[in-house]
Structures are given as structure tokens and as C-alpha cells.
Phi, psi and omega in degrees: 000142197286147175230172140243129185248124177286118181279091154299003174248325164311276211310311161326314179275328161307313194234022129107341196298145159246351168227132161202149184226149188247116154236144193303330197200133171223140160308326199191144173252345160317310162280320147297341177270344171309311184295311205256315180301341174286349197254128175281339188265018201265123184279127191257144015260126226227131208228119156254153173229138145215158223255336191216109181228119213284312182243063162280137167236146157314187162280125198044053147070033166276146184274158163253149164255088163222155176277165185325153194011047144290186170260141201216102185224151174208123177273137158229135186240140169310143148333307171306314181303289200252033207262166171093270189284167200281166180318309201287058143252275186310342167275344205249340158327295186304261159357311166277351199254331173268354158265340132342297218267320198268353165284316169266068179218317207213075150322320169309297190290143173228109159272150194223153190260086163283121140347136349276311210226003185248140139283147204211161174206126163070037161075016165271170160259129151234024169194144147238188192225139179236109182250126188239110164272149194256162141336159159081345179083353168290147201239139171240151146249097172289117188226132177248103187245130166279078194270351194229143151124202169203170186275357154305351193258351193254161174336140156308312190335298207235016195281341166282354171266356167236175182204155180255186166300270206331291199316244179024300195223017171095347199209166188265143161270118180313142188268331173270346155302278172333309141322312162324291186287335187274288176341269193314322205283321202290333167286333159315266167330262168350318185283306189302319195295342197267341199245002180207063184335301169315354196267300184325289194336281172292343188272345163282309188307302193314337179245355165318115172277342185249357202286134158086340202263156199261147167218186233223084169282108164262107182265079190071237177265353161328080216247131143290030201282154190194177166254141193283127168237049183082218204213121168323156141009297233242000165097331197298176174290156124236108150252174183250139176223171177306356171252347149154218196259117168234156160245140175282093181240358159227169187147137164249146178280335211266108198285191177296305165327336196225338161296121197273125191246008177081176191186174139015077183295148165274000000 
């Protein structure tokens, strides 16, 4: 079975970290971050990885798919870090900093940021973002990268909507590479952002998978089409639609129908 291993004491120095657990097999890295963030005595910023994640989720309770030891992560940060703007800022923040680190990482790809929470190459997903702020002002970011596996091995449901490092360039990306590189630009980003929201703007239209483009908001039952002309302050949506300029601030591209709710791991 293919592994990737992580040097933890390399990494703890490199990326800034002050807790990180490596686990062979999690329900949710989500759920294991909950927990330390709930512990006062949990030293921040507290990085969980697991080689195996049993329940990973999505946004409105769609499952994630990925194969074993992609990287599968959930960060918890102090409030003083990610303090001031609301989640959809820090998800679409989280989202530039990782399409930023795996375009220099894996040059062949131009990652693209979709509203609200997915990275894509070539209109696939290949990582998405979960951002939870908690009481107390701690933040968690639940992050899924398909640095490894290929997209033949996932559900029939959804193997034409994602795609992996492997499908892209033949090979896997290292999980501590990545983290190496993604961690600090993200603690970066995140600090400018906090203190100037407006700084976050161009370095996201540059990497906007949606700018100019007409897409589709699904709210319930509730459809939305307009042209995307980029992203507010405040992390929303802005389109044009035949009824003037709305802004978005919930919401999925995804219709209902195509949310994948799991199955059967391969």
C-alpha cells in the first residue's frame, strides 16, 4: 500500500506549528480538532493529518472522497490569527493560499479557487475547504487534497467531478511538502487579511474560476443564475443578473441532486 510519512519535527519548524498529531485512521480530522480546540491547555496553532478518513465532510453535509493518505487536515488557529472577518473570508483566504502553494509546487497545474470552498483544475475538484469558527474565537480549517490515488478509485457518483495530483502529472505530492509550503503562505494571508480584508481581493480574482462566468446558485429550491463579477468584503458572491447586481452570501453551485451523501468506500 502506497504511504507518505511526514517528518514532524521538520515540519513543527518549518510551518510555524505548535501541536501536530499524525493518525493512521480518523473518523473526521474535523472532529479530532474539535476536541483540542475545546482544551484550553491545547498549545496553537494545532495541525491534525490522518493517513485514513472515514467520514470527511463537505459543506451542507455532503461526504468527501479521497484516497488513503492524501492529505486530509484540520487546522485550529487563535482568534487573534483569523480574527475580524466572517468564515466565507477565511475559506476563500484558505482556498488562495493552497492554490497559490500547489501551483508552485506542481507547475504543470493551474488551481483555481470556486466560491465558496473548492480548489479545481481543469473545472475538477481537487481539494476542498471547510471553515468552522467555534465560541472563544478559535477557528478550525478542514482541508482535503488529492495529492495522491487517482479519480478511477472514487464513487462512480462523482469520479468525473474530481481529479488527483497522480491523474494531472503521474505522480504524488508529498504531504509534507505541501504543508511545508501551504502552512506559512496561509498564516501569511490570513495575518494581511485580518488587518486589511481588501488586500485578500486580488490575489483571489487571480486564481477566480468564476470571474465573467455565468453560473448557477442553488438555495433549496431556489435557483439563482447571473454573471460572476467577483467577490465582496464580506467573502459573498456578486452577480449580475437580469434583475440587477445580487449578492451571495449562501449558497451552492452544486445542484441538490449531485450532492454526493456516500457510499460504499472502495
Amino acid at each position: 500500500m502506497f504511504t507518505d510519512p511526514i517528518d514532524a519535527r521538520a515540519l513543527l519548524q518549518v510551518a510555524g506549528l505548535a501541536t501536530f498529531e499524525h493518525m493512521p485512521h480518523v473518523g473526521s480530522t474535523m472532529e479530532r480538532a474539535r476536541h483540542l480546540a475545546a482544551d484550553p491547555q491545547t498549545a496553537l496553532p494545532a495541525l491534525v493529518v490522518a493517513d485514513r478518513q472515514l467520514q470527511g465532510r463537505g459543506q451542507r453535509g455532503a461526504r468527501w472522497w479521497q484516497a488513503d493518505c492524501s492529505l486530509a487536515m484540520s487546522l485550529v488557529v487563535a482568534g487573534g490569527v483569523a480574527g475580524g472577518p466572517p468564515p466565507a473570508v477565511w475559506s476563500l483566504a484558505c482556498g488562495v493560499a493552497l492554490a497559490e502553494s500547489l501551483a508552485a509546487l506542481v507547475p504543470e497545474i493551474d488551481p483555481l479557487v470556486r466560491w465558496p470552498n473548492d480548489v479545481e483544475v481543469g473545472g475538477r475538484k481537487i481539494a476542498g475547504i471547510l471553515v468552522e469558527a467555534l465560541p472563544g474565537g478559535r477557528v478550525i480549517f478542514g482541508v482535503g487534497v488529492n495529492t495522491t490515488g487517482s479519480s478511477t478509485g472514487a464513487p462512480a457518483e462523482i469520479a468525473a467531478r474530481l481529479v488527483t495530483i497522480p491523474d494531472l502529472v503521474g505522480t504524488s505530492l508529498p504531504r509534507g511538502r505541501l504543508l511545508a509550503d501551504f502552512l506559512p503562505r496561509l498564516f501569511a494571508l490570513l495575518a494581511v487579511t485580518a488587518a486589511d480584508p481588501a488586500a485578500l481581493l486580488p490575489r483571489q480574482r487571480a486564481r477566480c474560476s468564476l470571474d465573467g462566468e455565468v453560473v448557477t446558485i442553488h438555495r433549496g429550491d431556489e435557483r439563482l443564475t447571473g454573471i460572476c463579477r467577483g467577490i465582496a468584503l464580506d467573502g459573498a458572491l456578486l452577480l449580475d443578473t437580469p434583475a440587477g447586481r445580487v449578492v451571495v452570501r449562501s449558497g451552492s453551485l452544486t445542484p441538490p441532486e449531485q450532492v454526493w451523501r456516500g457510499g460504499p468506500r472502495r
